[in-house]
Structures are given as C-alpha cells and as structure tokens.
C-alpha positions in Angstrom: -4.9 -7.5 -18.8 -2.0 -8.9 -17.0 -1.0 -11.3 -14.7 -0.3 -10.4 -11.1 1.3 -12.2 -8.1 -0.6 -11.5 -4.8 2.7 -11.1 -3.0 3.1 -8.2 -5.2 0.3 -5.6 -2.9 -0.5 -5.3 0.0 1.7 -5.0 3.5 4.2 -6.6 5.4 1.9 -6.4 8.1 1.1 -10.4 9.4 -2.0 -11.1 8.3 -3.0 -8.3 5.8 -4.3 -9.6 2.8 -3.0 -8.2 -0.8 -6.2 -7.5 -1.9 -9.9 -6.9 -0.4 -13.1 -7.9 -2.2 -14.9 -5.2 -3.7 -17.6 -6.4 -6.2 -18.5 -9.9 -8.2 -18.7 -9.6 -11.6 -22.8 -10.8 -13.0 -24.2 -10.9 -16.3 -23.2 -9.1 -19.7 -25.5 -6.2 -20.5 -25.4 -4.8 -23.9 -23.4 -5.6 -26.7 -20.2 -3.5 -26.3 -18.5 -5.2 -23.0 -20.5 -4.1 -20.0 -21.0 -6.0 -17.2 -22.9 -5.8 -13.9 -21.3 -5.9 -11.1 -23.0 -6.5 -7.8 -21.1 -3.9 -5.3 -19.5 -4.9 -1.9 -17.6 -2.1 -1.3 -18.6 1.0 1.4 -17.0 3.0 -1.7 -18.7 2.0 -5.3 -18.2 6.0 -6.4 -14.3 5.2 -6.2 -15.2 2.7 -9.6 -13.8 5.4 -12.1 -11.9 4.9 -15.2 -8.0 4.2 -15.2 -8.7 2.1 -12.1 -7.0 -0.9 -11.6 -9.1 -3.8 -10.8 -8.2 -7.6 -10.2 -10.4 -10.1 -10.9 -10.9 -13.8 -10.2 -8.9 -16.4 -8.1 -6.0 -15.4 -10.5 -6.7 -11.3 -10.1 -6.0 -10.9 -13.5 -5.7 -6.9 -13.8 -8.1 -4.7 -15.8 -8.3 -1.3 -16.5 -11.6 0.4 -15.7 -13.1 2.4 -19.2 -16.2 3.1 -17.4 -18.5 2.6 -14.8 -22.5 3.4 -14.2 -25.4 3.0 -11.4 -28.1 0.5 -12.7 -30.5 0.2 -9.5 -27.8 -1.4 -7.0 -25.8 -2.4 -9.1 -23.0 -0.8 -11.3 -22.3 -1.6 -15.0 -18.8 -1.5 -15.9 -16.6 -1.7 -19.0 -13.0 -2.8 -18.9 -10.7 -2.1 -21.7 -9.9 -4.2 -23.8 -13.3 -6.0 -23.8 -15.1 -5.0 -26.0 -17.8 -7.3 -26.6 -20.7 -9.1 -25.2 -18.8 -12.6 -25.4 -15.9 -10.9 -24.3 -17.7 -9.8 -20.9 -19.5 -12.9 -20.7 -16.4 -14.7 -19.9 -15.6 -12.7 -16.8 -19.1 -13.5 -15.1 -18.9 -15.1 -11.5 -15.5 -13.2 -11.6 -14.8 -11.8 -8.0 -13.6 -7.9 -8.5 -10.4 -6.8 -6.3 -8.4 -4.0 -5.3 -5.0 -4.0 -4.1 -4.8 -2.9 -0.8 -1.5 -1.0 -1.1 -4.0 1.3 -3.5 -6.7 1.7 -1.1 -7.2 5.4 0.1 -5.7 6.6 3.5 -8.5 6.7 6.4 -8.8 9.5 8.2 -7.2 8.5 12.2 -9.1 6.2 14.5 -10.8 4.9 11.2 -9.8 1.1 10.2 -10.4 -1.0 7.3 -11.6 -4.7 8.7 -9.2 -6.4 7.5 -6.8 -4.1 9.0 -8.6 -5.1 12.4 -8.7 -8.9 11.4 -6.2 -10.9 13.9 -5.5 -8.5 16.4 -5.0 -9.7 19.8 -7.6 -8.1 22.1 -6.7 -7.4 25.3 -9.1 -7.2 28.3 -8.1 -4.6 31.2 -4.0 -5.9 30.4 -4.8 -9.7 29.8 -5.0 -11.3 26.9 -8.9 -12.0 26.0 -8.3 -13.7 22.3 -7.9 -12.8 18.6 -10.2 -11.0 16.5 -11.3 -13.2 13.5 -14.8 -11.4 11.7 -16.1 -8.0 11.9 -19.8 -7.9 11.7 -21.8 -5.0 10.5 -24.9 -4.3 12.2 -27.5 -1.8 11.7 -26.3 0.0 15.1 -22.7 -0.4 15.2 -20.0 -3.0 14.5 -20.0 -6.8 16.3 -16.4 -8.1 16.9 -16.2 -11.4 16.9 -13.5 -12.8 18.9 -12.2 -16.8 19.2 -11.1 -16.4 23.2 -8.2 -17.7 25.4 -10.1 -20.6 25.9 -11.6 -21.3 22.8 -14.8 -20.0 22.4 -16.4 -17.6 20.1 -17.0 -14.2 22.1 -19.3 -11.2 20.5 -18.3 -7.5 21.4 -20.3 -4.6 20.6 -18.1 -1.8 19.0 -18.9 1.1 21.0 -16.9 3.5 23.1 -17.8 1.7 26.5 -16.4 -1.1 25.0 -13.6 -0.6 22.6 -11.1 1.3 24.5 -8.2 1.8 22.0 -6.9 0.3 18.9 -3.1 0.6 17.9 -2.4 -1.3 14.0 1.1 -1.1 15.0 1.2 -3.1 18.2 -1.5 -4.9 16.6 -3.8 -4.7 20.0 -7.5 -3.8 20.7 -7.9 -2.4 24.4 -11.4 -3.7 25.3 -13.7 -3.3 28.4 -15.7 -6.6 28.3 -18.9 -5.9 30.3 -19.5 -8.5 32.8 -22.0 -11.5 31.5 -20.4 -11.4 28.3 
C-alpha cells in the first residue's frame, strides 16, 4: 500500500487519462479481508494475484492476493488486509488500473478512452470532438459535441466509421445524411 501520483502512468498522449475505472469496491465478506467488488471492466479474468490495483480518489496501490466469481461480482483480497475491519474501510473505494499496464489490443482495436477527444472529421472537414462512447446492445454510439455545438450520435459501424489513426488523433467518418 503506497502512495502514487497520477502523473506517474499513463501517456503523453493529450487527453489520456493515467488510470481507467475497472471495479468499485462493496461490502466486506467474511472475516479474513475479502471484499466484493462490483466489476466494470470488459476483462474481470485479468483480476489475478500480484496485480497492481489503485484505489480511491487518492489510487492508493494494492497488491491483489486473490480474486473469485460470487454471481457478478468478484470477491477479492488485497495483501496486507487481512481483516474484516480492515476491508471495511475500503468500501465505496473505486478500483483502478494504470493505463501504462493495460494489455496491448490487437490492431484496429481501441480502448474508449483512447478514442475520447479525437477530432472527427467528416469527408475532410472537421465535424467535432468525440466526448463519450456508448455501448449498445448492437454496436457502439459515438457521441460527438459538433462544430456548432450540438451533441451529434454516430453509429459505429463500417458504413460509418471510415478510419481511426491514435496518432493523428482523427476519426474519418461518413455521416449519413439526416443525421
């Protein structure tokens, strides 16, 4: 349990957070330190032991000593605590992970927050910024504050989202017409 500085992960990227949300900590179960942890994270199976984890406004690190299903939830111990007190004093605790330790994704797969504040760009022409991925049942809903102001929805399919490029920081879209 130490204390970290959250200029200390992450990118230099503009705009790329240090850390992404991954879990918030619940209620103690047991007696020996567990907590439940309601998951937020695409990849709870990635919760193993020796994994660093930062919790609360302050992301305080933790080492993961283990972690369990429990319906949709996982249970999860932390070394060092090793009682129920001890666990009750990190519930409400958001659970981070830096990004600089996030895995690789495979090419033309993006985190959101890599996508987060990206200028789209319309046939050339600036269209606005990209401030909120939504996920949908069906696919992915960008939404987008435009040139003018206004909060634009785009569907992320193929028709659509021509071409994304992290480096130039620019999303090539195809905005169908009424939208």
């Amino acid at each position: 349990m130490s204390e970290v500085s959250i200029s200390s992960a992450g990118s230099a990227r503009k705009l790329e957070p240090a850390f992404v949300l991954v879990g918030l900590l619940q209620k103690a179960h047991g007696v020996k330190g567990e907590i439940e942890m309601r998951i937020l994270t695409d990849f709870p199976k990635r919760m193993r032991p020796g994994r660093k984890l930062y919790l609360g406004n302050e992301k305080i690190l933790y080492e993961l000593k283990s972690a369990r299903p429990k319906r949709d939830l996982l249970l999860l111990s932390f070394v060092g605590v090793d009682s129920r007190e001890a666990a009750q004093r990190l519930t409400n605790s958001d659970v981070f992970v830096a990004v600089k330790e996030l895995p690789v994704l495979p090419p033309g797969e993006y985190y959101h927050h890599q996508l987060i504040g990206l200028q789209i760009m319309n046939e050339g022409s600036p269209f606005g910024i990209l401030r909120e991925v939504l996920e949908t049942g069906a696919n992915d809903v960008y939404v987008i504050d435009d040139v003018d102001g206004n909060e634009r929805l785009l569907p992320v399919i193929p028709s659509v989202v021509l071409s994304i490029d992290i480096d130039k920081g620019i999303i090539e879209v195809n905005v169908p017409e009424g939208l």
